[in-house]
C-alpha positions in Angstrom: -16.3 -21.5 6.8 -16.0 -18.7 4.5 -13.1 -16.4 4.7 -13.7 -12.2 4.7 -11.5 -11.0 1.5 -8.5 -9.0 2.1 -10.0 -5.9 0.5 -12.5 -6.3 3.5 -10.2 -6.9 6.2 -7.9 -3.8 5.0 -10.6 -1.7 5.0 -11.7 -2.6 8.4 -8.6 -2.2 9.8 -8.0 1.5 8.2 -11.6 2.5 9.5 -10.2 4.5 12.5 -7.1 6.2 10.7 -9.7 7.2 8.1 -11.7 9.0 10.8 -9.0 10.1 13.0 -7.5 11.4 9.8 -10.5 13.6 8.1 -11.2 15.1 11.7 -8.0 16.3 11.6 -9.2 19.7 9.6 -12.6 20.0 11.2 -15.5 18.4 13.0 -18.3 16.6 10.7 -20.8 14.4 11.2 -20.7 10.7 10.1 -22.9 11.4 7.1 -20.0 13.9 6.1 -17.6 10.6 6.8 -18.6 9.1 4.2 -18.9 10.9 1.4 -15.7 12.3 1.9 -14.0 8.9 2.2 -15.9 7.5 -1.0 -14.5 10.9 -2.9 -11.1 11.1 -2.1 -10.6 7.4 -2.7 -12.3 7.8 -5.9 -15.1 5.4 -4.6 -12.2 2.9 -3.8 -13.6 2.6 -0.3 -17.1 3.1 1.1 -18.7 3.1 4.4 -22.1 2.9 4.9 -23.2 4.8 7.8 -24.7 1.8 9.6 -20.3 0.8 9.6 -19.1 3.8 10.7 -21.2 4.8 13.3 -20.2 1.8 15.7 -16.7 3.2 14.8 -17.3 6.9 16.0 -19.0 5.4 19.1 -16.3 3.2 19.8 -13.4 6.5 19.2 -15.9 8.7 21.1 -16.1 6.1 24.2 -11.9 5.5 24.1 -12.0 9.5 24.2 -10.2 9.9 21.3 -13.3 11.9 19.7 -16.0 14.7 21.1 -19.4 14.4 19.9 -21.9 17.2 20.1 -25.5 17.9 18.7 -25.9 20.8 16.2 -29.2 22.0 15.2 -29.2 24.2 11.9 -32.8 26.0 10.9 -34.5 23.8 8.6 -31.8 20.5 8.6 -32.4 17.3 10.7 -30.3 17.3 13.8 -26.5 15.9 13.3 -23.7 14.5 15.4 -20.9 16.6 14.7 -17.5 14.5 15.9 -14.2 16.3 16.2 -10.5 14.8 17.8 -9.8 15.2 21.3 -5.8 16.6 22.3 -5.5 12.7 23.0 -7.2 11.6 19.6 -4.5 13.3 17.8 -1.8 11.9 19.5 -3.5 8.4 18.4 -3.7 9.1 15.0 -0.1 10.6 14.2 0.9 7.2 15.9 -1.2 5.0 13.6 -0.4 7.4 10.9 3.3 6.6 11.7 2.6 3.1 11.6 0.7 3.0 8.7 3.4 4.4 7.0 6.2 2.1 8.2 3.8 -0.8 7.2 3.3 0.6 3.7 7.3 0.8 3.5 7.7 -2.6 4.2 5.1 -4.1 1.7 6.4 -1.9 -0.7 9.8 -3.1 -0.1 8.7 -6.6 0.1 7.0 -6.3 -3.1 9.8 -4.3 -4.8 8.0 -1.2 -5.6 9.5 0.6 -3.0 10.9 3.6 -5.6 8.6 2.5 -8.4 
């Protein structure tokens, strides 16, 4: 049995901080997701849109995320998703976590003040 590398398995497991995180600021749509998360890793880390949309449904079915429907003259219909007051709670305590957890690699790997 082949094992998933652990550039996979990180990624996967950052998927809904990632979200949580760029709805923060505003609502956008999944599409939106994407390319911002490709930019500002400086294409480090990509989702296709067929992986983050069972993501979004998953956040928008734990309540943590509101979808709605926006129709703009001329443009396709899009989901916009945007954080519910309980999907911010969630995400500054993964956001805490992920940063404890970053600590203690760092400190296990010595680069703690590097």
């Amino acid at each position: 049995m082949e094992q998933e590398s652990p550039d996979r398995e990180w990624k996967k497991g950052s998927a809904e901080l990632l979200i949580l995180t760029l709805l923060e600021a505003q609502a956008r749509h999944g599409y939106d997701l994407c390319k911002l998360i490709a930019a500002r890793s400086g294409g480090a880390l990509t989702f296709h849109v067929t992986t983050l949309y069972p993501v979004l449904y998953r956040l928008e079915a734990r309540g943590l995320l509101k979808g709605r429907w926006v129709e703009k003259a001329g443009q396709r219909r899009r989901r916009y998703y945007s954080l519910t007051a309980e999907g911010r709670k969630v995400m500054a305590l993964q956001r805490a976590s992920w940063d404890e957890f970053v600590a203690a690699i760092s400190r296990v790997m010595g680069t703690e003040n590097a």
